[in-house]
N, C-alpha and C positions, 0 to 999 in steps of 0.2 A: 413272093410278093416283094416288089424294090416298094420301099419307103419312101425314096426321093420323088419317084410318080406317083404317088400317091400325094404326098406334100406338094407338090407341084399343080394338083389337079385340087386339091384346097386352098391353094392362091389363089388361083385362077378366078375362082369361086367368089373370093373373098375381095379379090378387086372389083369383081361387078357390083359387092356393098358399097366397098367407099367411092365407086364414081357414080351413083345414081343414088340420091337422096330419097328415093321416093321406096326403094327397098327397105334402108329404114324404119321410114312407116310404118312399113307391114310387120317388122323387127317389132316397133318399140313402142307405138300408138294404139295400135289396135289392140291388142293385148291390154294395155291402160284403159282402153274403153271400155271395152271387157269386165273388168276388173271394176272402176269405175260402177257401171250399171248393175251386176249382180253385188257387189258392197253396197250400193245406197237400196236396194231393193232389199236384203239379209236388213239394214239397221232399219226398214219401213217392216218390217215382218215381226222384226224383236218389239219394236214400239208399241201395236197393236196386240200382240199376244200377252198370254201367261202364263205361269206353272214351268214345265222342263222345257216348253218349246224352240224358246228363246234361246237355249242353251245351244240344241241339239242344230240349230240354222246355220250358226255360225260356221258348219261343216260345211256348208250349202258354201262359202268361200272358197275351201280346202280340193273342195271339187272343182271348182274351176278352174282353180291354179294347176289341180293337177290333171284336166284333159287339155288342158291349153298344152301342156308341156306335151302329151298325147300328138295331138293335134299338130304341132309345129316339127315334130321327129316326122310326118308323116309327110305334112306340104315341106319342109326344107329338103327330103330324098325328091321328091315328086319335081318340085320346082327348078331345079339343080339339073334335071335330066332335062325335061321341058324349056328349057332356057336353050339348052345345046340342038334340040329338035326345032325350038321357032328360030333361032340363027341359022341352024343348017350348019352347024360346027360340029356335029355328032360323027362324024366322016372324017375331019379334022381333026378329032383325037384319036379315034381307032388307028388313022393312017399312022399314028406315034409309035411307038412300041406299050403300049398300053394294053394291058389284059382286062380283063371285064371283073375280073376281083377289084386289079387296083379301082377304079372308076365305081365299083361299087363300094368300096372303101371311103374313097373321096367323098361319095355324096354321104356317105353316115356318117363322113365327119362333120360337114357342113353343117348336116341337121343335127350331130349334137352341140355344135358350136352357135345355132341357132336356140335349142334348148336352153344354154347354160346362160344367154343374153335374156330371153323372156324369163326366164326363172328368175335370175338375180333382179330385174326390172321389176316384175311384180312380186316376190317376196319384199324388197324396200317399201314400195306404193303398200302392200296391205301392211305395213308393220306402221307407217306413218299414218295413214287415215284411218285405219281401221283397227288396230292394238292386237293384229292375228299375227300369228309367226306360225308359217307353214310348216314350219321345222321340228316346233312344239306336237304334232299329230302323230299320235301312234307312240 
């Protein structure tokens, strides 16, 4: 496996984020929202309740944070590929010297580099609104 095509096909990647702001979004907002609605729903659940219940909800955050990260490992490999199938560029990397390890490489780097962006995004968001640290679990 050369590293350099492999790194090479995580640029590539990584330049389709920074010239289309709307990738972003799917990055950094939607996860907020996420986040957002299952926190104000957890502090509408704690409000109403009583006894251990209250307690035991706040996991009901812990869990979103962590299928979100689920969830973005899965669309960052998926999307990564699909991106090269709706350009019609999937042709145009095979034709490189590119093995199908590297290129599956690449996109599990992408998707954990999209991981490690949603994670750090909302572990800060829940530690400021909500006084959860993901980190504290287990």
């Amino acid at each position: 496996m050369n590293f350099h095509v492999i790194w090479a096909l995580v640029l590539r990647y990584l330049f389709l984020y920074t010239r289309t702001p709307l990738r972003l979004v799917e990055l950094i907002f939607w996860p907020v929202v996420e986040l957002l609605i299952w926190g104000y729903l957890m502090l509408f659940i704690q409000s109403n309740t009583s006894g251990e219940f209250p307690r035991i909800i706040t996991y009901l955050l812990g869990a979103m944070i962590l299928w979100d990260v689920i969830f973005r490992a899965q669309q960052g490999v998926a999307i990564s590929f699909l991106e090269d199938v709706w350009t019609r560029n999937l042709l145009n990397i095979f034709v490189a010297p590119v093995r199908t390890r590297e290129y599956l490489a690449a996109t599990f780097a992408v998707g954990g580099i999209r991981i490690g962006i949603t994670v750090t995004v909302l572990a800060l968001v829940s530690v400021l609104l909500y006084a959860f640290n993901i980190f504290s679990l287990g």
